[in-house]
N, C-alpha and C positions, 0 to 999 in steps of 0.2 A: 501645923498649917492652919489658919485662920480660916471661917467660913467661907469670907468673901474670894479668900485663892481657892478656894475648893471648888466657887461656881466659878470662875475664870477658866478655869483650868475643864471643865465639863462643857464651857460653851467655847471650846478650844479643840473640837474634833480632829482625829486623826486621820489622814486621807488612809484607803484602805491598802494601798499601795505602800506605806511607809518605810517597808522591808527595802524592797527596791529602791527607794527614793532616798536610803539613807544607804544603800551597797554605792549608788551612784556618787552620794557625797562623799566614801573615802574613798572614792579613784582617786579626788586630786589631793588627798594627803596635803590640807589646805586649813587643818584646824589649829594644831600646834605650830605653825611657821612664823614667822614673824611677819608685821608686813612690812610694805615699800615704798618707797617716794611715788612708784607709778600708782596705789593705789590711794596713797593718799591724796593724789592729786584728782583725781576722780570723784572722789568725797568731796573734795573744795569745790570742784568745778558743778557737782550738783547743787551743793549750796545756794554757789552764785547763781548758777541759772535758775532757780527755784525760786531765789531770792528769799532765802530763809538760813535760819543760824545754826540750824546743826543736818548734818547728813551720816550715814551709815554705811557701810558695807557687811553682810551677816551672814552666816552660817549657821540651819538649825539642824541642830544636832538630834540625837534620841529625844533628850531631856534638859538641853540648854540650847541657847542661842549663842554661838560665839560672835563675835564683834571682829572682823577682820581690818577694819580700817573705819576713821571716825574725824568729824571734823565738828568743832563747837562743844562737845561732853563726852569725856573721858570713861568711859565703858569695855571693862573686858568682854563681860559674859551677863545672860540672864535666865534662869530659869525659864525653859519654853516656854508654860501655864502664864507668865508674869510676860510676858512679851510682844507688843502687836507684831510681830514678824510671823508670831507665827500663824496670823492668816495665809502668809504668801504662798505655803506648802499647799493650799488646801483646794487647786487648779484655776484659781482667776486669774486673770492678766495680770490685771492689777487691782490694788486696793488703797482706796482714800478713805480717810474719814474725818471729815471736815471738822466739826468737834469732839473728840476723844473723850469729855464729862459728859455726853449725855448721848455715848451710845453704848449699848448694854455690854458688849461683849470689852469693850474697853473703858469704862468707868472707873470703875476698882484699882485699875492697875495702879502698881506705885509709881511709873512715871509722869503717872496723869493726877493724883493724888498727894505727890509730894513734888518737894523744888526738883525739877524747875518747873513743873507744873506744865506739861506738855498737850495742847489742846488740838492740834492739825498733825496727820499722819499720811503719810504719800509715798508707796513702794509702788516697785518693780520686781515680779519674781526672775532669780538668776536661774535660767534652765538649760539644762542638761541638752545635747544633740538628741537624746533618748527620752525626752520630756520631762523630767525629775526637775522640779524648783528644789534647789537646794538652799538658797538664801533668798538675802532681796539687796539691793540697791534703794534707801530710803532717806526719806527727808521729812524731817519735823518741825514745828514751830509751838512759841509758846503764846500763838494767837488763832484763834478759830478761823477757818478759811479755806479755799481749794486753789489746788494749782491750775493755770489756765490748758486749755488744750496745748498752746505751742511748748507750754513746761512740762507736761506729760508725752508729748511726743519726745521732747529732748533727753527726759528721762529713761524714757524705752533705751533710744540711741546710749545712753550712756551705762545703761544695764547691761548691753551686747557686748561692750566694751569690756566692764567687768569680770563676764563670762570669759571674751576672748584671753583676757589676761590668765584666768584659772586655767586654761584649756595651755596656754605657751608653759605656764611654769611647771604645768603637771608632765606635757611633755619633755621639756628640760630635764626634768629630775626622770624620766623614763628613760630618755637621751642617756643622760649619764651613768645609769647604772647598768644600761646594756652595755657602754664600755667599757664599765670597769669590769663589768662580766666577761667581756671578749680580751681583754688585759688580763683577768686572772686566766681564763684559759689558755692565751697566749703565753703565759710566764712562768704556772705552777703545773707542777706533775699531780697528776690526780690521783695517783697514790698516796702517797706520803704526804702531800699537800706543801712540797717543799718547792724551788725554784727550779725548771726543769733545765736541761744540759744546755738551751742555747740562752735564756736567759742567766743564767748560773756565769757561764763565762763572758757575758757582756757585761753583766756586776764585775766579773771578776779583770779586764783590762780597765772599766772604770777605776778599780781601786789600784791597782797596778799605776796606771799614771796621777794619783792622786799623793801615793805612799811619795813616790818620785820625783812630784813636784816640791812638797812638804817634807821631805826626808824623814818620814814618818814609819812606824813599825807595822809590817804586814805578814800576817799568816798565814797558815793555809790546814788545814787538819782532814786528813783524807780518812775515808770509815769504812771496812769491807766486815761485811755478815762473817763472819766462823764457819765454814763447812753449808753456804746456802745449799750447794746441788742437792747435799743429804737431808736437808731440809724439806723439800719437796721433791727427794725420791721416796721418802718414807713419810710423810706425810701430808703428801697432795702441794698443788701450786695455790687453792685457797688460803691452807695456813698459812704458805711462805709467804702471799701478800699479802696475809695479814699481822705477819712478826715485818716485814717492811713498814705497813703503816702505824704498826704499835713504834717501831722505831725513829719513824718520821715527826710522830707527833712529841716523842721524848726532845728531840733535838729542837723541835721549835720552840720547848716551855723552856730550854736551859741557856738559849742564842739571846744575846742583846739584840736591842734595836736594831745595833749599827752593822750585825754580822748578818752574812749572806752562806745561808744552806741551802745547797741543792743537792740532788738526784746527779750524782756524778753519768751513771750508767749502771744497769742490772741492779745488784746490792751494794753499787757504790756507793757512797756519798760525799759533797765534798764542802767542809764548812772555812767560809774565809773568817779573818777573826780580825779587823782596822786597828788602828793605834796596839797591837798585842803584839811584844815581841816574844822568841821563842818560847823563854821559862813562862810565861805567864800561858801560852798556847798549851804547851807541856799539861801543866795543870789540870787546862780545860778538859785537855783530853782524856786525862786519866778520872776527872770525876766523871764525862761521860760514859767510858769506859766501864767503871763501874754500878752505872744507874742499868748499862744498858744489861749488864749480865743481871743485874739483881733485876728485871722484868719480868713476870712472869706470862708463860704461852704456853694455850692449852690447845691439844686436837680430840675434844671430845674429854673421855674422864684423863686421857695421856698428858704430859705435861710435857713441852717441848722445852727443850735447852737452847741458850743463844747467847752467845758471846762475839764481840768484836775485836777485829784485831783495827790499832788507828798507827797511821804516820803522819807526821808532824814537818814542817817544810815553812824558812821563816823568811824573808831581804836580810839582807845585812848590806846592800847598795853596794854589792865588789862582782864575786861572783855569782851570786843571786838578785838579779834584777830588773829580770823581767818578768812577764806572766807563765811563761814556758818554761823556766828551769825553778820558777816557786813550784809548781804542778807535779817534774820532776823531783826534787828534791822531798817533797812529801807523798809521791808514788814509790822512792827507794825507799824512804824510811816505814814505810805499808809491807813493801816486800821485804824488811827485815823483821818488822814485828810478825808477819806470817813466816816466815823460816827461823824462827827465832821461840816457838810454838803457841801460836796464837795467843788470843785474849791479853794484848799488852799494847804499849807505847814505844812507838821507838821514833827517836829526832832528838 
């Protein structure tokens, strides 16, 4: 770093607040985003009413300035020391500075220093409901000058704006991920992190009338734990849910995209399998089959044993063709591979 950024960067004070003022600027998770027509029009519309060729929207970061939206000079980002923005953290309203060459704090800098040779500076700090400038709303020019009162008032006005806009998108993206929050827990069992019984068979008549329209092949692979009660009559309900969610997460790393596992009920499980007719179901199941005995589960220095037994249940569009006798036909071929002595396939 050269001298002259060394004293930029010193007569660049940090408010003592900064901790704060930089917790506030990633509420709106507003650095990395791209921006948008809404704010680039905001930038133009400063422009014009400033009556100057380049405008800004920014965010100062710890140790950058990001550039959220720009109109006249193409700018991602700037080192904060290297930045008039970042007066705007430092609690003024606002800050002008008529000529940029021949006031101390901005002389040096390189946008004042090199093309385009930047000589008039005019923000707005963008502030927080809780008082945090986190950026500014600014406008440049490469001719000495100030903006008149009615362009700093307009200014102000179109600062709040910029705010308003961080404040919608921050809560959109709040918006949305409380749904998809109440979507997961509306959908997955919190066990095994699979699809739980009612969303499990709403997948499963979607795919039912899907196979049926397409005359397409559909499966079904039902999964019951080996001997669960003894499982948690000798050693406790914790380890049994947690050879459930060792078993949950096995099935989620081995399911494509396109299949749907859920939490049948108790230690059931029930995995649908799209476009898989029988032999390729078969398969499935028997390499699950054997991931799931080769798991290993411990209670303590003890090592618990766990094997499944699966039935297999497939359309063939005759006498399997609904959602109800695919269900059945992969619950009898469960209760053959259990009478038939555990730890197998049967369908």
């Amino acid at each position: 770093m050269s001298a002259a950024e060394n004293t930029v960067t010193m007569l660049y004070p940090r408010p003592a607040d900064d901790q704060s003022r930089l917790a506030a600027l990633y509420r709106y998770d507003a650095l990395e985003t791209a921006s948008c027509d809404d704010f680039t029009f905001l930038t133009e519309l400063a422009a014009k009413v400033c009556d100057v060729p380049y405008a800004f929207i920014t965010l100062v970061d710890a140790e950058r300035v990001f550039v959220k939206s720009f109109t006249g000079l193409a700018v991602d980002s700037m080192p904060r020391g290297q930045c008039y923005c970042s007066l705007a953290v430092l609690g003024d309203e606002a800050t002008e500075i008529c000529d940029l060459s021949k006031d101390a704090r901005t002389a040096g800098m390189p946008l004042t220093t090199e093309a385009p040779f930047m000589r008039m500076y005019s923000s707005v700090p963008l502030t927080t409901s809780d008082g945090h400038a986190i950026g500014t709303l600014c406008v440049m020019n490469t001719k000495a000058g100030c903006l008149s009162t009615a362009q700093r008032e307009m200014l102000r006005k179109l600062a709040r704006q910029v705010m308003a806009l961080l404040e919608l998108r921050a809560n959109e993206k709040a918006l949305k991920a409380s749904m998809d929050e109440l979507e997961m827990l509306a959908t997955t069992d919190e066990l095994t992190g699979l699809h739980n019984r009612r969303s499990l068979m709403n997948r499963l008549k979607f795919e039912v009338a899907r196979t049926r329209r397409f005359r397409t092949p559909l499966s079904a692979v039902m999964v019951d734990v080996d001997h669960f009660k003894n499982i948690n009559d000798e050693f406790g309900h914790q380890v049994g849910d947690e050879v459930l969610a060792a078993i949950g997460r096995l099935v989620r790393e081995n399911v494509r995209v396109i299949d749907v596992a859920g939490r049948y009920g108790g230690e059931e499980l029930c995995i649908l399998l799209p476009n898989t007719p029988l032999d390729g179901a078969r398969k499935f199941a028997e390499t699950l089959r054997s991931r799931i005995e080769a798991q290993v589960h411990s209670a303590g220095a003890r090592t618990v044993p766990v094997t499944a037994s699966l039935g297999v249940g497939s359309f063939n569009h005759m006498d399997i063709d609904d959602a109800e006798m695919l269900l059945k036909q992969a619950d009898a071929a469960l209760y053959r591979a259990k009478t038939n002595g555990r730890n197998r396939v049967e369908g």
